[in-house]
N, C-alpha and C positions, 0 to 999 in steps of 0.2 A: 480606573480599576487596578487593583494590585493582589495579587496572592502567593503567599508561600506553601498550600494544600493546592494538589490537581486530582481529581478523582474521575474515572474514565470507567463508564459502566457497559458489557455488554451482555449476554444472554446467559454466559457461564460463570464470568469474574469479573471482579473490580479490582483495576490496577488504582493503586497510592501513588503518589511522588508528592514526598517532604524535602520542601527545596530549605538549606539551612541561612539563604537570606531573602529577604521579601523580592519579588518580582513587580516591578511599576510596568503596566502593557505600551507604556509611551517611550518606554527607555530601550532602545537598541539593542538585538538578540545577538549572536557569535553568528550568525546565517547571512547576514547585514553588515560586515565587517569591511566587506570586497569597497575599494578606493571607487569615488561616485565616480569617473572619468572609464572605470572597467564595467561599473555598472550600466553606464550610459552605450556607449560603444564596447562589444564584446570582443578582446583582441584572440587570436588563434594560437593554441598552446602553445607552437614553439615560439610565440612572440615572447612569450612569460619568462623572465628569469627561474631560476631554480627554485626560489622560497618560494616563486609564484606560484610554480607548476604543482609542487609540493600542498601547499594549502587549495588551490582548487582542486585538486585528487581527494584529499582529506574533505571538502565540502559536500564533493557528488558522493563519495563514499557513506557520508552521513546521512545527506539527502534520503541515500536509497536503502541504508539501512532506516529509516523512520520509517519511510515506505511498506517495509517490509510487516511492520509493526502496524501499520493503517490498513495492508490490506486482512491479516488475521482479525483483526477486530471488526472490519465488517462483515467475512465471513461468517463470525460467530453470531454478529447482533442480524444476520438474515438468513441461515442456516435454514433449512426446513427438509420436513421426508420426500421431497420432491427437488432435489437440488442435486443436480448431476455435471459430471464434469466432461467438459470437451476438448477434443485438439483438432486444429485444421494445417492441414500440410498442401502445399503446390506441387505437383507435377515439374512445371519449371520452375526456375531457378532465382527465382524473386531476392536480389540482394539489395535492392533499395528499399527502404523503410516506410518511404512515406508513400512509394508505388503500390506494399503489401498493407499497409494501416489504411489507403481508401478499398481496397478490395475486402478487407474485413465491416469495415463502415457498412457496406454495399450487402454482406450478408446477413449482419444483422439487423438491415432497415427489412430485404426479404422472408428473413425468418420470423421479426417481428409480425409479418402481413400475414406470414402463415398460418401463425396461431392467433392474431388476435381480429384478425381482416380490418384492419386498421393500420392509417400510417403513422399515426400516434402511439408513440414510442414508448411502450407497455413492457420490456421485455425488463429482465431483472437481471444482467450481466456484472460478472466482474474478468477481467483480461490481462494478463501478462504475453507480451511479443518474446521469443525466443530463438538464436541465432542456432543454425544445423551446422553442426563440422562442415559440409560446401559451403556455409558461408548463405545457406538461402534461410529465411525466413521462414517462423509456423506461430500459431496462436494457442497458449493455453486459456479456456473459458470456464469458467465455471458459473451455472446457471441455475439460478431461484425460482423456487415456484414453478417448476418446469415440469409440462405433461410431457406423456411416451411421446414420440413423435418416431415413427421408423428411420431406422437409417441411410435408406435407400433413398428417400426424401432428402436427408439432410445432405448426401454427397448433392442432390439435384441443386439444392439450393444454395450449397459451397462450387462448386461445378470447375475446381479446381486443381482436385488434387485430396488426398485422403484425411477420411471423416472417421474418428475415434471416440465412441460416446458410451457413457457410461453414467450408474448410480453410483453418488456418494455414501458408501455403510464405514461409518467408523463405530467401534465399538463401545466408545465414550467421548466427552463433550470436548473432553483435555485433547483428544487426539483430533479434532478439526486442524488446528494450526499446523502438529503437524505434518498432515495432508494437504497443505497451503504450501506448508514449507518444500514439501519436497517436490512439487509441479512448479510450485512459484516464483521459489527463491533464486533460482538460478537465474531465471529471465531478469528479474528486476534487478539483479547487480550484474547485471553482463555487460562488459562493453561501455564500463563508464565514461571513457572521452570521446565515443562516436554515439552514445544515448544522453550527450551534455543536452542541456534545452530540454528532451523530449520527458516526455512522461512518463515514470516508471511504470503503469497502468494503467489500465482504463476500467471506466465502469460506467452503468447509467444512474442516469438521474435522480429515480426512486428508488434505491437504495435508503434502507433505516440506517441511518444515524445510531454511534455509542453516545450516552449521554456525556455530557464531560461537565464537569461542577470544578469552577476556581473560587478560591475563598483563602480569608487569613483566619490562623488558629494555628494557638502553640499547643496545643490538648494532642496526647499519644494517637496513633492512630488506631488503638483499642479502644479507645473512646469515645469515637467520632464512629466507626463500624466493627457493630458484632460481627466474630468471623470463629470458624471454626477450626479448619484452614489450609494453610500459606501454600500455597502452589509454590510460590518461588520469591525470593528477596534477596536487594544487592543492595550497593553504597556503590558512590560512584563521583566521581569531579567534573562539575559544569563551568559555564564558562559567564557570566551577566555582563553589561557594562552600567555603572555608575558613577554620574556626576564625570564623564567621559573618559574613567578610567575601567579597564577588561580585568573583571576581578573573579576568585573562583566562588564556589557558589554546590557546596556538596549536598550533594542529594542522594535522599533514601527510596530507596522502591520497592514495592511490597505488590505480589499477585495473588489474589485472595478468591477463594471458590466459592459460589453461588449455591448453595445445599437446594 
């Protein structure tokens, strides 16, 4: 498969990306760059020379800005009038991460039973982890398809520490993201050499999907989609490798609104 057209569709907008040379999906991305021996065995930052340190900052940073980008578009392609947003806070001092990520596991396998009295995991979650000036840990949630459920319930069921729940009202479709962005965005780029490995978010399973169409065609992209329009468009420098050399590879990108 190869394409120089990505089109990415969700509830509100279809973003474009015109890559200005073909993309073969067999050929090596700039993500894939890291020497097999770093791949293989993960050495510890200050193991790294300086170019090192430098290009894995540059890596996680990208990582998590893509991230950033993956979690707004699920937002939008699962939005509904029932989609409320939550935060859970500890009483103590939770500074280990993977102490406070099974205690969140732990609440939404219970709150799953709550609503759906099932342990089959029906719930419709999307999560950002967020460090507190002490250094402890809290969860931002934001939750689809979600009935009332009282509050006083849901402190029983976090039984940890403070329960902050609310509806989602934006007063148009363009301002989802930004309502992602300002609960979200912090957590996912926080803390990039102690969140290396982990995940910038969590979400479940059933979760819809944006559609994403790759394809070759040199045709404008007025040609390809009637648009009315352009929320937002840039130009920009990528990176491909071909025939084993790392070449650039400028790409257009277009945000186009759903009437």
């Amino acid at each position: 498969m190869s394409y120089n057209r990505k089109i990415i569709q969700t509830n509100s907008y279809i973003e474009v990306y015109e890559y200005e040379k073909v993309i073969f999906t067999q050929d090596k991305n700039i993500e894939n760059t890291e020497p097999k021996k770093e791949r293989k065995k993960k050495r510890n930052f200050d193991e790294l020379s300086t170019a090192e340190q430098n290009e894995r900052l540059e890596r996680i940073s990208k990582t998590r800005k893509n991230s950033r980008w993956e979690v707004m578009r699920l937002v939008d392609t699962n939005f509904d009038k029932r989609t409320s947003f939550l935060t859970l806070t500890t009483k103590e001092n939770i500074q280990d991460r993977n102490q406070f990520n099974l205690l969140f596991d732990k609440f939404i396998k219970r709150l799953n039973y709550k609503i759906f009295n099932s342990k089959k995991r029906l719930l419709k979650y999307l999560a950002v982890l967020e460090k507190q000036k002490r250094g402890a840990w809290h969860v931002h949630i934001m939750l689809f398809d979600f009935p009332f459920i009282p509050q006083h319930d849901l402190v029983r069921i976090w039984g940890l520490g403070g329960v902050w729940i609310n509806k989602i009202d934006v007063d148009s479709k363009e301002n989802r993201g930004r309502y992602v962005s300002k609960y979200f965005e912090k957590g996912i780029g926080q803390e990039l050499l102690e969140s290396y490995g982990k995940k910038s978010f969590y979400s479940s399973r059933n979760l819809k999907k944006p559609e994403v169409l790759k394809f070759v065609s040199f045709e404008k992209t007025e040609n390809i989609i009637k648009h009315n329009e352009v929320l937002y468009e840039t130009e920009y420098s990528g990176k491909i490798f071909k025939n084993g050399e790392l070449l650039e590879n400028r790409i257009k990108y277009k945000k186009i609104k759903i009437d």
